[in-house]
C-alpha positions in Angstrom: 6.5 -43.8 10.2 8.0 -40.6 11.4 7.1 -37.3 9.2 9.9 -34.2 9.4 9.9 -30.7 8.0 12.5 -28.6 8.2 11.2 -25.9 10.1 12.3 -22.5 11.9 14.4 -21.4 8.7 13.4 -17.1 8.7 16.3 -14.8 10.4 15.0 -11.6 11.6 12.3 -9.5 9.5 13.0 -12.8 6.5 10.1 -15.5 7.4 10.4 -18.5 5.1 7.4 -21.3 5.0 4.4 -21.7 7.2 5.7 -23.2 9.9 2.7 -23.5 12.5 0.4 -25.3 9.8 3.5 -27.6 9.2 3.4 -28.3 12.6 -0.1 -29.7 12.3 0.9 -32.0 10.0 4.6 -33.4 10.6 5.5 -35.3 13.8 9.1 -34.2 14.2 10.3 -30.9 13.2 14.0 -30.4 12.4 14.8 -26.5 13.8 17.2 -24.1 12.3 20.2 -23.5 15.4 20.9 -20.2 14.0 23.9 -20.9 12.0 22.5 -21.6 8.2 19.1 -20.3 9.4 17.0 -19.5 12.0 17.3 -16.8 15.3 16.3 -16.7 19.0 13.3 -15.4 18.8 12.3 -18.1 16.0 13.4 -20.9 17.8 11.7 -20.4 20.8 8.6 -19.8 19.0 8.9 -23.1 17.2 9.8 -25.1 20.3 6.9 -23.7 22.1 4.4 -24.6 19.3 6.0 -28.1 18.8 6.0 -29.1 22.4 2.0 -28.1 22.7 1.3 -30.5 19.7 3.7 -33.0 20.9 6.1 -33.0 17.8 9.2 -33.9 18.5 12.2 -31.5 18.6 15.4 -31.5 16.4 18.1 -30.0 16.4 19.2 -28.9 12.3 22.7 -28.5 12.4 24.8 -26.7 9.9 27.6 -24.6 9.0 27.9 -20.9 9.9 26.7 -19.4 6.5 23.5 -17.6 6.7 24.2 -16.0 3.3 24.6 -19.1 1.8 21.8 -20.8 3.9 24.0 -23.8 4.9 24.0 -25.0 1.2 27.6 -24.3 0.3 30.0 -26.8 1.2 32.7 -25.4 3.8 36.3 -27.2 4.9 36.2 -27.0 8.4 38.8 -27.2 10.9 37.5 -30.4 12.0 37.6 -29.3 15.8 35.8 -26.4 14.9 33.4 -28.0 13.4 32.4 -30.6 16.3 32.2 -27.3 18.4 30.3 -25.2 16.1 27.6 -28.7 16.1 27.5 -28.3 19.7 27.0 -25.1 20.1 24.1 -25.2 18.0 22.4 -27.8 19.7 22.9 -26.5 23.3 21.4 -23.7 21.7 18.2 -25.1 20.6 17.9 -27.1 24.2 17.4 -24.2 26.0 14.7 -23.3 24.5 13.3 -26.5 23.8 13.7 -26.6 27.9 11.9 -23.5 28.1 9.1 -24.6 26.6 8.8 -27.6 28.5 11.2 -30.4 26.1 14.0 -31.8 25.5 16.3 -32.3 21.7 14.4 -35.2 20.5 17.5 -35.8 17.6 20.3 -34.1 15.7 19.9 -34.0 12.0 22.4 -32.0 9.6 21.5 -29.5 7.5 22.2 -29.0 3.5 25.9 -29.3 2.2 27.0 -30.4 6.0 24.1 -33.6 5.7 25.6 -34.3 2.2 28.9 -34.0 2.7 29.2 -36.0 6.0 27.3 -38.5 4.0 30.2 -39.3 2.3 33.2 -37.5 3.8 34.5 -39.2 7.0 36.6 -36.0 8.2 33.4 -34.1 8.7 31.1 -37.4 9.1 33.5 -38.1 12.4 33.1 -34.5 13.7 29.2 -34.5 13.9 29.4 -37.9 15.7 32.0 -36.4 18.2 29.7 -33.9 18.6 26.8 -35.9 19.6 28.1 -38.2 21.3 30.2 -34.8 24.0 26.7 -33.6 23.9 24.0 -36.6 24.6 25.1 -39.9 23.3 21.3 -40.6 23.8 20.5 -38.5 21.1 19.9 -40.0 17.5 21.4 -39.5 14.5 19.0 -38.7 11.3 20.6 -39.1 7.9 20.9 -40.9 5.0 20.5 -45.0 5.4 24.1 -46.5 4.6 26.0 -43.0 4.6 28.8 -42.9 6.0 27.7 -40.4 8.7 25.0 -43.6 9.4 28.1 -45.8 9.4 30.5 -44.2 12.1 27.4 -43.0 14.0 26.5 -46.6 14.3 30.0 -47.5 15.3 30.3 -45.4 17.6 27.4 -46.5 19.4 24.8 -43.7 18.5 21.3 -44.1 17.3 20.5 -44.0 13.4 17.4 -42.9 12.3 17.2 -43.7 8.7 15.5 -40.6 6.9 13.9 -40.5 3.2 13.0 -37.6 1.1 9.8 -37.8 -0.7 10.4 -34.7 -2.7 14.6 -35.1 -3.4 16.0 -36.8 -6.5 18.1 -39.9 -5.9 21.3 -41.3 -7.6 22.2 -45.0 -8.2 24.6 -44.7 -5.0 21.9 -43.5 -2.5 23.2 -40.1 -2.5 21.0 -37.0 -3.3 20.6 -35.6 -6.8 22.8 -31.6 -6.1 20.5 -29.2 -6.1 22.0 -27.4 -8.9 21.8 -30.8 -11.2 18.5 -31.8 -13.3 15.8 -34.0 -11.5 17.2 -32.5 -7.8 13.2 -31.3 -7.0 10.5 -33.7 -7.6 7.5 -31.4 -8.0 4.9 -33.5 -8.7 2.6 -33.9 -5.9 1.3 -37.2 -6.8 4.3 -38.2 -7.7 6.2 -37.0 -4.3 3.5 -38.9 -2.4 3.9 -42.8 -4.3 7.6 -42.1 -3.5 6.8 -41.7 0.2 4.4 -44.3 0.3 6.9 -47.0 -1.7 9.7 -45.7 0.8 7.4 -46.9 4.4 6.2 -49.5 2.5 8.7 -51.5 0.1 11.7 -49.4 1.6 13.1 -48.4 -1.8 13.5 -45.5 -3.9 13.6 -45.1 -7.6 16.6 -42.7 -9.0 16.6 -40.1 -11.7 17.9 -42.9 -13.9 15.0 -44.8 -13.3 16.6 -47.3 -11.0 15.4 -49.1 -8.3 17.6 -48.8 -4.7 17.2 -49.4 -1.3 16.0 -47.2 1.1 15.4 -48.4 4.2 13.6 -45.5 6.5 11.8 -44.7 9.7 11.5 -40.7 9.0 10.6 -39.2 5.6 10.9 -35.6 4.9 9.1 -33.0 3.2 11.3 -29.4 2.8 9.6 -26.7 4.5 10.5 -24.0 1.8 8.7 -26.1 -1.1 6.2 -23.9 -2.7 2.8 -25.9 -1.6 4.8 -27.6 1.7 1.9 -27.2 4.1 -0.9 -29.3 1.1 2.2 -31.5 0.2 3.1 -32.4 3.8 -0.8 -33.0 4.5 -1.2 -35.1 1.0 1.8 -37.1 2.4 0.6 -37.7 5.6 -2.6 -39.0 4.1 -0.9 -41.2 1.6 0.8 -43.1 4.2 -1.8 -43.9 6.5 -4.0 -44.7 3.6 -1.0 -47.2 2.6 -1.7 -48.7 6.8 1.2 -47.3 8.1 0.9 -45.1 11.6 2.1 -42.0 11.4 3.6 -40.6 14.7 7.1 -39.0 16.7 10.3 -42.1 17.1 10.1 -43.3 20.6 12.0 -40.2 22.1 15.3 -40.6 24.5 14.6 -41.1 27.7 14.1 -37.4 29.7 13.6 -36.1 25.9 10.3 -34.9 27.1 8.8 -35.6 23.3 5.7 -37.6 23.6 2.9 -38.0 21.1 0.1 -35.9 22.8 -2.5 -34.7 20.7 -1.1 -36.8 17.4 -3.7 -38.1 14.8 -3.2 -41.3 12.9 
């Protein structure tokens, strides 16, 4: 099982989570491209940390709103916003270059991940983008989205992600953030969710339900108060449960490998 943080998410003098001790812990990190979050400087310090540990590299797309940090939906030109996807990950190669790897994967970020999880206008302009950029590169989003639908149809790679700390509705979908049960905050309670997600591949919703979640990544926010001890607690949890935890196999001339991963 693959374990991602959102990482690289401070702009200028505004730091936001630990990222280097989250980068002891996760195996993939998912890096800000400097639209919703995230700067030069930043970037290149995170891909130059991640490559030494061997985490793998993605790029965290989103829309251009720092003040809003990528969490207000926007209606894009739909041109504009395949360009503005590419942009941001040509951005993040070259540093991932610099420091010796390749974009391991493109995963949206905030409203753009749950919008194009339902929304086909802006679903079909993040595929467009990936496949102009690197057809190679996987897709991580929500199993049975619709970004996972027209990703797969258009010959991409999905990479089914879970979140261990995000409320769920009956349809798969996130809980909004600005709804009741969007945060789970109960440690113990955020790692029996991971666990049942690698193990059974279900998730239970706010309602109480029980839906299917099939995954390969699970994530644990980077800007949670207590991410680093939550990250670690989940790591433990899964390999307790027998499950491996390390990067996907990376596309080929990635340059993500697994050197110096535990578990």
């Amino acid at each position: 099982m693959d374990l991602n943080a959102d990482l690289g998410e401070g702009f200028g003098r505004w730091t936001l989570g630990d990222d280097v001790a989250l980068l002891d812990i996760v195996t993939s990190a998912n890096v800000a491209c400097g639209f919703h979050a995230g700067d030069p400087a930043t970037m290149h310090r995170i891909c130059v940390a991640a490559v030494r540990r061997g985490v793998a590299i993605g790029a965290q797309v989103g829309y251009r709103d720092l003040a809003g940090f990528g969490r207000r939906r926007i209606d894009y030109d739909l041109d504009e916003l395949r360009d503005d996807v590419i942009y941001q990950i040509g951005a993040l190669e070259g540093f991932c270059r610099v420091a010796g790897g390749r974009v391991a994967y493109v995963k949206p970020h905030g409203a753009l991940y749950n919008t194009a999880a339902v929304d086909e206008g802006q679903a079909s302009a993040v595929v467009a983008a990936v496949r102009a950029y690197d057809a190679a590169l996987p897709v991580l989003c929500q199993p049975g989205s619709v970004l996972a639908r027209l990703a797969t149809a258009a010959g991409l790679t999905v990479v089914g992600e879970g979140f261990a700390d995000r409320g769920y509705r009956a349809d798969g979908t996130l809980v909004p953030r600005s709804a009741r049960g969007a945060l789970i905050h109960d440690p113990d309670a955020v790692v029996a969710r991971a666990v049942r997600m690698a193990v059974e591949g279900v998730v239970e919703t706010v309602a109480g339900e029980v839906v299917p979640c099939p995954v390969e990544s699970i994530c644990v926010h980077g800007d949670t108060p207590g991410a680093v001890d939550l990250a670690g607690r989940v790591r433990e949890g899964l390999l307790a449960a027998g499950r491996s935890v390390r990067p996907r196999p990376s596309p080929a001339g990635s340059g993500a490998d697994e050197r110096g991963r535990r578990g």
